[in-house]
N, C-alpha and C positions, 0 to 999 in steps of 0.2 A: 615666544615662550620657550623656556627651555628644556630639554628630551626629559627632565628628570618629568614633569607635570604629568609627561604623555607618560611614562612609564607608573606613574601614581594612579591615573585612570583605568588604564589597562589593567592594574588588582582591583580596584572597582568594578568592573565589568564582569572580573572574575567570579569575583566574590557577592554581584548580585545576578550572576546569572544571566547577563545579556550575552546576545551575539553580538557579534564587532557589525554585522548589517544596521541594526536595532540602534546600535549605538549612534551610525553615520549617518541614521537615515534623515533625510532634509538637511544633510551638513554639510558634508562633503565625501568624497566615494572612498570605498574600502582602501585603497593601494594607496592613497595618499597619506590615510592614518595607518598604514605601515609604515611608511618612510617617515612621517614624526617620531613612531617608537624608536626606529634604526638608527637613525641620525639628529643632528641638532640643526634641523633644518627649522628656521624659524615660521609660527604659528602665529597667527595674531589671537590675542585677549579674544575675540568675539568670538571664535571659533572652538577653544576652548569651552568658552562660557555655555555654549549653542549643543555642546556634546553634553555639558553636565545637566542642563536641561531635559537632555533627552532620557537621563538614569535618574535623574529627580533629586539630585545632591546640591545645595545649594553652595555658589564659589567659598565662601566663606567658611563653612565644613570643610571645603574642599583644600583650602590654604591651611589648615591647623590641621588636618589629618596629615599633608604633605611634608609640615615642618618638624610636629610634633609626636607622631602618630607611627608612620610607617617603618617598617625595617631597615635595619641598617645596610644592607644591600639593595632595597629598592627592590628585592624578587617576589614573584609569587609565586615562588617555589615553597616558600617559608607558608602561605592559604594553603597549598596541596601538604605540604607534612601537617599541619594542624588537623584540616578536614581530617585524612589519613588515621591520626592519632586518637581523633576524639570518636569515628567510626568504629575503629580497629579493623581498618583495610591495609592489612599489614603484606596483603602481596607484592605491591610495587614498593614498598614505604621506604625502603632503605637507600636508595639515590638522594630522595628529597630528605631522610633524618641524616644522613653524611652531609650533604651541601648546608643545608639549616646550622651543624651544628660546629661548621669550622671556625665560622667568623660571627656569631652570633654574641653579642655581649648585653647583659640587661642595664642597662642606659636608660631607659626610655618605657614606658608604659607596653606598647607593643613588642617590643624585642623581650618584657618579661612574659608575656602571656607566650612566647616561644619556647624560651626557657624551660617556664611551667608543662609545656607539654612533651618537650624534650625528658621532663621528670618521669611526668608520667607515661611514655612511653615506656622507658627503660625499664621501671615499676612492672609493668603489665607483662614483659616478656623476660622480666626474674632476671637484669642484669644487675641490677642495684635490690638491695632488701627494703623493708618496712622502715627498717631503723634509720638507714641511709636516708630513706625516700623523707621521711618526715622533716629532718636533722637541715639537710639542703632545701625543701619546699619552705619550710619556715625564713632560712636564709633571703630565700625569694622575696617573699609576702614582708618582711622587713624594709625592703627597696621598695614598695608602692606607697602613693600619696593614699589620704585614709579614705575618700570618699569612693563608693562603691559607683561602678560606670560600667562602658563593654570593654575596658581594659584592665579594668583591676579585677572584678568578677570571676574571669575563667579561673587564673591560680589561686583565690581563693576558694573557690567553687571545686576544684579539683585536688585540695590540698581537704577539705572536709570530708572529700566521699571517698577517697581513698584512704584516708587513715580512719575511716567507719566513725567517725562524732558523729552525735545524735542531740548536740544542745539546739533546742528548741527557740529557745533567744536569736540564737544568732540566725538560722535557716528562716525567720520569721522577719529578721532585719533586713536578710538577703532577698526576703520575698518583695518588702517594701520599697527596695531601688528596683528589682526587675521589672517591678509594674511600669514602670516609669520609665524604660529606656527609651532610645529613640535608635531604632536598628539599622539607619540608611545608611551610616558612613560603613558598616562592620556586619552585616546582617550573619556571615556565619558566624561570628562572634556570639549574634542575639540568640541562633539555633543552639550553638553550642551551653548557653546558658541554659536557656529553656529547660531544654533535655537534662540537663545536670542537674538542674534543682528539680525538675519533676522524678527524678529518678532518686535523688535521695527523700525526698517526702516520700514516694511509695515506699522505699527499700527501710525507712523508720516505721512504717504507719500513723505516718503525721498527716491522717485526712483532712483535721479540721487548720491545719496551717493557711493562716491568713493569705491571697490574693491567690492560692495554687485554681481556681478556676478559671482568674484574669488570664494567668499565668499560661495555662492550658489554649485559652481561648487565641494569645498571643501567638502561639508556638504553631496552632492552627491557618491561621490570619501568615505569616511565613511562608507555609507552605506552599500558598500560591504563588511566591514571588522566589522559593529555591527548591520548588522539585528535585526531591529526591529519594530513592528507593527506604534507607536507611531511615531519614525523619520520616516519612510518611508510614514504614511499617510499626514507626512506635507510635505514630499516633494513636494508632487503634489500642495499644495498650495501655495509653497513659487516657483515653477516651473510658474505656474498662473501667480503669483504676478511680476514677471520678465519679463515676456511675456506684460503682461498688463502693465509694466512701458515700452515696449519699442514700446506696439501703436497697438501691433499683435489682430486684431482683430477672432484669432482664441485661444486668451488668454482662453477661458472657460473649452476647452477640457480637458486640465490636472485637474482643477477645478472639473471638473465631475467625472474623475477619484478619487480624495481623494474624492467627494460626496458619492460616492457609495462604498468606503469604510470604511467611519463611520458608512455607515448601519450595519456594523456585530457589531456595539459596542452594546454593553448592559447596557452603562454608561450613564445614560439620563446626569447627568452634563456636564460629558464630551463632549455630544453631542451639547447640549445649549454652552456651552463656545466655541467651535468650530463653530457653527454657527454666534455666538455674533461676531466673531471674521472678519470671512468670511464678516460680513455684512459690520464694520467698515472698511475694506481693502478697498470690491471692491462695497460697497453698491448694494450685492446681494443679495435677501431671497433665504438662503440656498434649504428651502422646495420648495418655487415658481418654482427655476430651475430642482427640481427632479421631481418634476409632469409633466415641460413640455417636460424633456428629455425621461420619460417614452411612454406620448404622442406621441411623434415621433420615437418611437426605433421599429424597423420592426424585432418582437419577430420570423416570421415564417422562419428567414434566419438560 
């Protein structure tokens, strides 16, 4: 098999969170699936096949993500700027948005979901305007085939919530394919969805938008398979936000929970935009309610 296969696995691994152990276990040992990636030392079909099992991709996913699917360099440098992008972990992010953005061309379903975040990057840290951002994002979203999947999705998905639409039609159309994905080949693709559509239903107050529990309950069901500090602190907001659209006047407590775990961040933006955000939802001052949960927390138990 040829180095390109092994280099398609290895953003698989990436991207679902496996260790390279995890990956070879019962296969074959670590330093040999190095030397696959390094060179074009040839692989047999079984072996292959015997790894993809172990990450639960079936070959045939695995042949149309390869041909059709992946970036045009073949890097998962291109996973670490998107993650980056869509967190805003914008402390390392400028290596991986320089590398992503020399040879990047939208070709391809995945090389435009780069694109789209190359947008919205720029957007986010005020190099391009509103005007700009929409003008080219639209350019974008013109390039994709029309059915909604984990590749056409994100630059729609981020061409809606960035330029503030609030049509209820479409976020409700949008809800109808995300129920329905299947997150194996792309799973931060699936996170990055999730989160995007849950955050513009909260940030509209579109409680009653069709499948957003499925949707929630998906984003959940994820977590076990891409721990991570980021998804899992909005869990508890978008847990809140679910509660509080359906009247639970014990909505706060989960709310409290992601409160007190933005205090280990050391990212004051991050902190202000998560507040900004919390306020627009549930019109709560983030800080108000941690002084009075402190007020009442019986430290001596």
């Amino acid at each position: 098999m040829p180095k390109k296969y092994y280099e398609a696995l290895e953003e698989l691994r990436i991207m679902n969170n496996i260790t390279v152990s995890d990956l070879c276990d019962g296969v074959i040992d670590e330093r040999s699936y190095y030397r696959y990636l390094s060179n074009d030392r040839d692989a047999s079909l079984k072996v292959l096949m015997r790894l993809l099992e172990n990450i639960k991709i079936p070959m045939i996913s695995f042949l149309n993500y390869t041909t059709h699917s992946r970036t045009s360099d073949g890097s998962a440098d291109s996973i670490r700027f998107i993650y980056r992008a869509h967190v805003r972990k914008y402390d390392d992010i400028e290596v991986h948005y320089s590398n992503v953005k020399k040879g990047v061309r939208p070709d391809k379903p995945f090389n435009i979901v780069i694109c789209a975040y190359i947008l919205h990057y720029e957007f986010k840290i005020n190099k391009i305007t509103l005007e700009d951002y929409s003008k080219r994002s639209l350019a974008l979203l013109k390039l994709l085939p029309p059915e909604n999947d984990l590749f056409t999705l994100p630059p729609r998905l981020l061409h809606y919530f960035n330029t503030n639409q609030t049509d209820l039609t479409i976020l409700t159309e949008y809800g109808t394919s995300i129920r329905d994905l299947d997150f194996r080949l792309q799973p931060l693709f699936a996170m990055n969805i999730y989160e995007l559509y849950l955050r513009i239903a909260a940030l509209n107050h579109q409680f009653k938008v069709p499948y957003t529990f499925e949707i929630y309950d998906k984003l959940n069901t994820l977590l076990g398979y891409f721990l991570n500090r980021y998804y899992t602190v909005f869990g508890y907001v978008y847990g809140s936000y679910l509660e509080y659209s359906k009247g639970n006047k014990d909505y706060l407590k989960p709310l409290l929970k992601y409160f007190h775990s933005i205090l280990i961040l050391t990212d004051t933006r991050e902190i202000k935009e998560t507040a900004d955000f919390v306020k627009l939802v549930f019109n709560v001052n983030i800080y108000d309610l941690l002084i009075e949960d402190i007020k009442t927390t019986d430290f001596n138990r």
